[in-house]
Structures are given as structure tokens and as C-alpha cells.
C-alpha positions as CSV (number, residue, x, y, z in Angstrom):
1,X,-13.3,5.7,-2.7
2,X,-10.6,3.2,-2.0
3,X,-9.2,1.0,-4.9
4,X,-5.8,-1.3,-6.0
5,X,-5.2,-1.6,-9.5
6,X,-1.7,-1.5,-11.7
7,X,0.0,1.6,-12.2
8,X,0.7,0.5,-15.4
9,X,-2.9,-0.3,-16.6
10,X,-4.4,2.9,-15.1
11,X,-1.9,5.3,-16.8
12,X,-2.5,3.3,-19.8
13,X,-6.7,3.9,-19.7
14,X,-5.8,7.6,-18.6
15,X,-3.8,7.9,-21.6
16,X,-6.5,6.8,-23.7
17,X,-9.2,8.7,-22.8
18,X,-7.3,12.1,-22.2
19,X,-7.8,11.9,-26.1
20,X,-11.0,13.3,-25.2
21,X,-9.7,16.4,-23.5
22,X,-9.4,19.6,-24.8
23,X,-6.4,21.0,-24.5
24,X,-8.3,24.5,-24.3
25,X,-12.0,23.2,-22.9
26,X,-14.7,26.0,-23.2
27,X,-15.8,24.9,-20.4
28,X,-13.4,23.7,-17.4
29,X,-15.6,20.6,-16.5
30,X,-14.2,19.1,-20.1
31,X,-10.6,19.5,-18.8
32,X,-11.5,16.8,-16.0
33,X,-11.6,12.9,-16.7
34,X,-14.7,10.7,-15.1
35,X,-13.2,8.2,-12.1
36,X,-15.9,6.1,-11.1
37,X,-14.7,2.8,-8.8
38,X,-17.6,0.1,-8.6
39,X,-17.7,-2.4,-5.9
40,X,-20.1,-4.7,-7.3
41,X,-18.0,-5.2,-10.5
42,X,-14.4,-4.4,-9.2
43,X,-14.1,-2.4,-11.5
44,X,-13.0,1.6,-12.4
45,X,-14.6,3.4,-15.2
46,X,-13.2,6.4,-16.9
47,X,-14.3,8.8,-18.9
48,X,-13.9,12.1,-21.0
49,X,-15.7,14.4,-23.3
50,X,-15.2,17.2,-24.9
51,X,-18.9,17.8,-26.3
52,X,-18.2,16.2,-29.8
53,X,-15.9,13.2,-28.8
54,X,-16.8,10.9,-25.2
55,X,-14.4,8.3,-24.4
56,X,-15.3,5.6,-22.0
57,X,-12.6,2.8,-20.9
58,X,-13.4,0.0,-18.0
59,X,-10.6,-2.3,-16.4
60,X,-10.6,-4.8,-13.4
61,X,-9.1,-3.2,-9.6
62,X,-10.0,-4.5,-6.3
63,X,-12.4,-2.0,-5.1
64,X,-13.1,-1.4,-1.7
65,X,-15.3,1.6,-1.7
66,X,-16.8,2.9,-4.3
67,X,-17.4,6.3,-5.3
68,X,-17.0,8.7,-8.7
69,X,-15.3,11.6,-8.5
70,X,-14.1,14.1,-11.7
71,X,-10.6,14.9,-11.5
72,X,-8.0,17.4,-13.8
73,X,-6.8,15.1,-16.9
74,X,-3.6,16.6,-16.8
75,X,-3.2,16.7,-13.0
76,X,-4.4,13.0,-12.6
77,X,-2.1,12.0,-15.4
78,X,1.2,13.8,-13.5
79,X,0.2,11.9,-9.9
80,X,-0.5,8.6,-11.7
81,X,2.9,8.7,-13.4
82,X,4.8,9.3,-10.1
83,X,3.0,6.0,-8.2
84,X,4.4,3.0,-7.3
85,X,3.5,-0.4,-9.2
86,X,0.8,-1.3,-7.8
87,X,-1.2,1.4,-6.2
């Protein structure tokens, strides 16, 4: 996967869709947040769920190579707030 987008605007998506996380998951997969990055639309997807609440959020990035990957909420969240601008 290899993408550009605004620091700013994926914090901002992050943000809203870690509303989805539990902040104690009964299962760890619900602690992660959905990153999908699609070529065709240049666009990246995310996504949480925490088995009663899913939370899906799209915006525009220059996608090179796509890819979906499920990463930590709150580890995503703590590298996305340390990034330049533009990443």
C-alpha cells in the first residue's frame, strides 16, 4: 500500500471512527481500525466496529498501491499524530 493524503484529514477520519472502538474489546480484532487504500477511486476507507456500532468514513488521497490492512486504533492514532503535513 502506498498513499498521500493530509495529515490533518486522516487524523480527523481516524478520530471519527475510533468512536467505534472499545476501549476494552472482547475480542482484540475490535481494537483495530479497517485501512483500505483504492486505486481506482483514490481513495482510503476506514472502518471500525465493535459488534453493535460499525463506522465507515471515505476521503480522497493519491493512491499508488492499493491494499487493506487492520491496524491498532490507538497505535495508528499515536503515529498519525506525530507525521508531517502531508504524508
Amino acid at each position: 500500500m502506498q498513499l498521500v493524503c493530509a495529515q490533518a484529514e486522516l487524523s480527523q477520519n481516524l478520530g471519527f471512527v475510533s468512536r467505534a472502538v472499545a476501549s476494552r474489546p472482547t475480542h482484540p480484532i475490535l481494537a483495530n481500525v479497517l485501512l483500505e487504500a483504492d486505486p481506482a477511486e483514490q481513495a482510503v476507507a476506514l472502518t471500525a466496529f465493535d459488534l453493535s456500532l460499525g463506522i465507515r468514513t471515505q476521503f480522497e488521497a493519491q493512491v499508488a498501491v492499493g491494499g487493506r490492512i487492520t491496524v491498532p486504533a490507538r497505535l495508528l492514532a499515536d503515529i498519525v499524530g506525530r507525521l508531517p503535513r502531508v504524508i
